[in-house]
Backbone as ProteinMPNN parsed JSONL, in Angstrom:
{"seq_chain_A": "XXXXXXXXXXXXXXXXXXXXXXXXXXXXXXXXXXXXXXXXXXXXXXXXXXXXXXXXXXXXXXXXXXXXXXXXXXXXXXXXXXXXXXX", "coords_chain_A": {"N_chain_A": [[57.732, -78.163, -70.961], [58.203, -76.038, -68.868], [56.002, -74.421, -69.314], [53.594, -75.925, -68.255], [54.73, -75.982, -65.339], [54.345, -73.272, -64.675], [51.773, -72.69, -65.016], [51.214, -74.197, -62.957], [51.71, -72.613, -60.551], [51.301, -70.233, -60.79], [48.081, -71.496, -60.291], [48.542, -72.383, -57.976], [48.688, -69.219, -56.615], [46.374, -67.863, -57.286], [44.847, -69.929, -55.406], [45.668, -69.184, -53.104], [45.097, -66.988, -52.599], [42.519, -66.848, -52.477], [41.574, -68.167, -50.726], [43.158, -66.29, -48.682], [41.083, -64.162, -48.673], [39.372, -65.818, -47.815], [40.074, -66.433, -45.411], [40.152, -63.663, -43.8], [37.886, -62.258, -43.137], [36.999, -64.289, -40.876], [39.149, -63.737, -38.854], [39.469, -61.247, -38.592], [36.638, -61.248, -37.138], [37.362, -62.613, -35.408], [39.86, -61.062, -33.815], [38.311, -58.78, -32.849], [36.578, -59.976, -31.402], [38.439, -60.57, -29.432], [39.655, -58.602, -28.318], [37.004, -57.003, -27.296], [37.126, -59.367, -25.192], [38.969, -59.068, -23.237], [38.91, -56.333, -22.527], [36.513, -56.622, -21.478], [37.397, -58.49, -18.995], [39.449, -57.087, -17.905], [37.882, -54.655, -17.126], [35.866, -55.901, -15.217], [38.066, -56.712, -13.688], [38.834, -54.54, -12.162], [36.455, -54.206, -10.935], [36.411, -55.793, -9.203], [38.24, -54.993, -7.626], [37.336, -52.852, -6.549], [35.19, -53.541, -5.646], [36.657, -55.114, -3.351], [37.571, -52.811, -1.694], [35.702, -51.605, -0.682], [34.308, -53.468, 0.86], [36.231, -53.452, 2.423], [36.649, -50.632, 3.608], [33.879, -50.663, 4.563], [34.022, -52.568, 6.872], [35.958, -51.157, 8.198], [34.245, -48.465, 8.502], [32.541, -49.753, 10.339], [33.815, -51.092, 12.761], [34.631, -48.344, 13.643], [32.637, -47.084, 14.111], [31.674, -48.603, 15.814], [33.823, -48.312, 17.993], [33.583, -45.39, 19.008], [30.845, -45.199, 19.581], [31.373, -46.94, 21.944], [32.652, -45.253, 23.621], [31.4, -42.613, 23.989], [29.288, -44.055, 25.321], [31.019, -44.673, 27.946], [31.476, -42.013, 28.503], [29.644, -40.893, 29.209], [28.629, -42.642, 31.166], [29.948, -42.063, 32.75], [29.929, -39.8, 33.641], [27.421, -39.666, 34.824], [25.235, -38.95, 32.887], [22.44, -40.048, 31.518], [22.037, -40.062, 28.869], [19.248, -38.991, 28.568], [18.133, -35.443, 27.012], [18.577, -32.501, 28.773], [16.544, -30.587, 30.242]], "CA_chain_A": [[57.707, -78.497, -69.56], [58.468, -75.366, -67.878], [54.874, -73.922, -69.242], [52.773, -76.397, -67.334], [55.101, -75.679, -64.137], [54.152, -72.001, -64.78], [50.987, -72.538, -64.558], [50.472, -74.333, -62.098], [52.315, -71.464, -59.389], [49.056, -69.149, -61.05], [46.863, -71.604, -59.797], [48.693, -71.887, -56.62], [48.66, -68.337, -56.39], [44.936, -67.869, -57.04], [44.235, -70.524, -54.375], [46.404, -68.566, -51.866], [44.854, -65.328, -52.591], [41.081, -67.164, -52.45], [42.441, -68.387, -49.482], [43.745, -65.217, -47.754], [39.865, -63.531, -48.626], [38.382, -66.139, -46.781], [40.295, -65.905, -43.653], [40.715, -62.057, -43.323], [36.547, -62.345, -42.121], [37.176, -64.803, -39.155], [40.442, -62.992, -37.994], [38.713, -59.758, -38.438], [36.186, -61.391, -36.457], [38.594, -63.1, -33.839], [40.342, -60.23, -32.874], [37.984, -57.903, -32.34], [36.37, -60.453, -29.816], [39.675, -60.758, -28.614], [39.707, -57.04, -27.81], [36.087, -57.184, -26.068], [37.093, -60.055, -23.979], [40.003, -58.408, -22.88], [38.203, -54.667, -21.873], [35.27, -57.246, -19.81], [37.888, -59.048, -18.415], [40.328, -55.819, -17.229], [36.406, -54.341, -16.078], [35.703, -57.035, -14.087], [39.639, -56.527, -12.392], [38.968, -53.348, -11.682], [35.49, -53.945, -10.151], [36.642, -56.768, -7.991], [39.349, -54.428, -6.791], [37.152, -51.895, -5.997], [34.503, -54.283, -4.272], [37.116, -55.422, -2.079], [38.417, -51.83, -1.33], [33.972, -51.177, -0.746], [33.829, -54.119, 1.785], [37.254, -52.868, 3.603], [35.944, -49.302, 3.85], [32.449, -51.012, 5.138], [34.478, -53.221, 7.882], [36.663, -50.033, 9.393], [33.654, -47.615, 9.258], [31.679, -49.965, 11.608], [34.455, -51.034, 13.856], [35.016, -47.384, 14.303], [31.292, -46.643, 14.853], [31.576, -49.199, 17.539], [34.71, -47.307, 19.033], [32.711, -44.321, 19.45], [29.768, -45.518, 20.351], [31.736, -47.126, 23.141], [33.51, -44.264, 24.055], [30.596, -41.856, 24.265], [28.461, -44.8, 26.568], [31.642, -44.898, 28.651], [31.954, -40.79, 28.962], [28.373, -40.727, 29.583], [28.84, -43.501, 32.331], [31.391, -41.409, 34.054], [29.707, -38.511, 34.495], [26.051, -40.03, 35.492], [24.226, -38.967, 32.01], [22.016, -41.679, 30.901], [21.654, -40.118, 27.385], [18.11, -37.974, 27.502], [18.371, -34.64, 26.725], [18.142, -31.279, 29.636], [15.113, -29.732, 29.955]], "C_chain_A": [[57.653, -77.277, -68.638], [57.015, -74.492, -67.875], [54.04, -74.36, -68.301], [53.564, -75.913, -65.797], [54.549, -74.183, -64.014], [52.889, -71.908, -64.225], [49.92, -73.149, -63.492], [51.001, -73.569, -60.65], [51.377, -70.758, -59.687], [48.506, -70.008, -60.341], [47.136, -71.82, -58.47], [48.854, -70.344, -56.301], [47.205, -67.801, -56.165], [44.155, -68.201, -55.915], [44.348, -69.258, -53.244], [45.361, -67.156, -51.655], [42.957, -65.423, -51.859], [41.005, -67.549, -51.321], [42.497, -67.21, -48.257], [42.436, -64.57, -47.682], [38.955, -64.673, -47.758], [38.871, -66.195, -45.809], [40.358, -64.53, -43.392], [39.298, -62.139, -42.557], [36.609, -62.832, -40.604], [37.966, -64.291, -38.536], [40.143, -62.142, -37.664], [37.99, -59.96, -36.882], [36.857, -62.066, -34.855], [39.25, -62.046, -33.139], [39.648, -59.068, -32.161], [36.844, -58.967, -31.422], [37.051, -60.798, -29.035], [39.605, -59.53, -27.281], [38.398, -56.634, -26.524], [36.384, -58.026, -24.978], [38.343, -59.785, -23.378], [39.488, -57.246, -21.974], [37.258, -55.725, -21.032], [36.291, -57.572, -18.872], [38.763, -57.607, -17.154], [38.852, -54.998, -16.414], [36.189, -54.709, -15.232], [36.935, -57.251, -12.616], [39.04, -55.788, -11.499], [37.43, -53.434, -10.672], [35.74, -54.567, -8.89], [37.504, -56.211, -7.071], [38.485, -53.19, -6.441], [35.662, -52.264, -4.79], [35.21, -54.608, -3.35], [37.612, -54.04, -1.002], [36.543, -51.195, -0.456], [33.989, -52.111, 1.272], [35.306, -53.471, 3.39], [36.704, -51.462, 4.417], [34.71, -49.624, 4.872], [33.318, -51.65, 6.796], [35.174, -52.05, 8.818], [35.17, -48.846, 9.367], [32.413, -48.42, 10.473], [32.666, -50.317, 12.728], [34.751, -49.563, 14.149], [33.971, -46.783, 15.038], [31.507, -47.193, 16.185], [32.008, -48.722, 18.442], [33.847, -46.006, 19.54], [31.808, -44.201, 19.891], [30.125, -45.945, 22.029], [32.482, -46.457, 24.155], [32.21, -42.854, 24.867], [29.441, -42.638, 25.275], [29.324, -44.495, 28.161], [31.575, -42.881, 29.524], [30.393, -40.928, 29.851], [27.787, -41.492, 31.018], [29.3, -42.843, 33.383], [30.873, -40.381, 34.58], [27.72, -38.081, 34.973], [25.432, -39.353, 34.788], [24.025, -39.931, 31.516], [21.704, -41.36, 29.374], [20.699, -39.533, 26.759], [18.866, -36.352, 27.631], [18.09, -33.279, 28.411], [17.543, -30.596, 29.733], [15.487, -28.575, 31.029]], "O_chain_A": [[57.046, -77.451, -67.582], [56.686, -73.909, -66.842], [53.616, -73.555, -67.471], [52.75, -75.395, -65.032], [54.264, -73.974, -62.835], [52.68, -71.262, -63.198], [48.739, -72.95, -63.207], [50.588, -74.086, -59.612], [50.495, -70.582, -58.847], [48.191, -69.436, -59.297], [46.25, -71.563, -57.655], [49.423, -70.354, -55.209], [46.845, -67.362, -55.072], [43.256, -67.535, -55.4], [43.447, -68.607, -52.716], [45.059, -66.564, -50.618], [42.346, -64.619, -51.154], [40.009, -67.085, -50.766], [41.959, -67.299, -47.153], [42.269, -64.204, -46.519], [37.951, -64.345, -47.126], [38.069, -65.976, -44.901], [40.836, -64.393, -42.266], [39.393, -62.097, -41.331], [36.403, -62.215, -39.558], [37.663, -64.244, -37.344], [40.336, -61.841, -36.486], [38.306, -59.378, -35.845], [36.694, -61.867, -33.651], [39.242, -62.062, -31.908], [40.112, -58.474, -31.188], [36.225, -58.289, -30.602], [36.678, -61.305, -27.977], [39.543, -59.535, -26.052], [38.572, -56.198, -25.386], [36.038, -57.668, -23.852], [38.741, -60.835, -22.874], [39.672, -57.277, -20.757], [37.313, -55.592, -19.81], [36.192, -56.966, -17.806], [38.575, -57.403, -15.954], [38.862, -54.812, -15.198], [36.235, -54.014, -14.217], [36.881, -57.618, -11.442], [38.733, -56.114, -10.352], [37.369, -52.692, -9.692], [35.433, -54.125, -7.783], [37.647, -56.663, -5.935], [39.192, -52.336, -5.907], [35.256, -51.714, -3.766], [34.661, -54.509, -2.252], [37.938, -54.185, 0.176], [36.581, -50.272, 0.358], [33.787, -51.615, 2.38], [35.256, -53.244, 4.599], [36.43, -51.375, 5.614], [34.556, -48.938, 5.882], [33.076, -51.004, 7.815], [34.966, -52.02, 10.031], [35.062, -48.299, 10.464], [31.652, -47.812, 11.225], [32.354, -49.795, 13.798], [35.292, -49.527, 15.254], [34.058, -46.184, 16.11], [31.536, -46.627, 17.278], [31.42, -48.511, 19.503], [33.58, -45.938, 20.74], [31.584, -43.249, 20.638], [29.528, -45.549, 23.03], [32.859, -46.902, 25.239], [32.268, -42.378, 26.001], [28.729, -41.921, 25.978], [28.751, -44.208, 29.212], [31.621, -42.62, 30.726], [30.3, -41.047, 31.073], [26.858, -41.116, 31.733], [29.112, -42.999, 34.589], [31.142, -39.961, 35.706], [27.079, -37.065, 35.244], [24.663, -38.688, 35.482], [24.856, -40.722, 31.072], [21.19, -42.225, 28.664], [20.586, -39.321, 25.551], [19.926, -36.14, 28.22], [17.076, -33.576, 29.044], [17.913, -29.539, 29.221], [14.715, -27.635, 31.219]]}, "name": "protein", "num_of_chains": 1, "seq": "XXXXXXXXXXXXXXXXXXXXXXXXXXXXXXXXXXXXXXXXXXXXXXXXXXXXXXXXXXXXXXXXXXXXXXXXXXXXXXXXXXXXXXX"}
């Protein structure tokens, strides 16, 4: 009796092992598209945080153009130059 129990822990062992060689491929393969979709994903952070930091930058250098523009109409107002040049 205890032979047949013997051998059948070998052939559960065999399985296991026949077993463990066919998943190590997909895991292999799972984590290292884990790893890519991880680095796109953290890419993609970082771009979105630097488009919004793009469009902020874009929004204060034209309200400031404007300031200046309206500043230099206004000086130019004040002291009766219309803007051509002095010949």
């Amino acid at each position: 009796m205890p032979r047949p129990l013997k051998n059948n822990i070998n052939n559960i062992k065999i399985k296991n092992k026949t077993m463990k060689r066919e998943i190590v491929l997909p895991l292999v393969t799972g984590i290292i598209l884990g790893v890519l979709a991880m680095i796109f994903w953290q890419f993609n952070a970082r771009l979105n945080g630097q488009i919004s930091a793009m469009a902020q930058l874009q929004q204060a250098t034209a309200q400031n153009s404007q300031t200046v523009a309206d500043v230099v109409t206004f000086i130019n107002n004040a002291t009766g130059q219309t803007g051509e040049a002095a010949e």
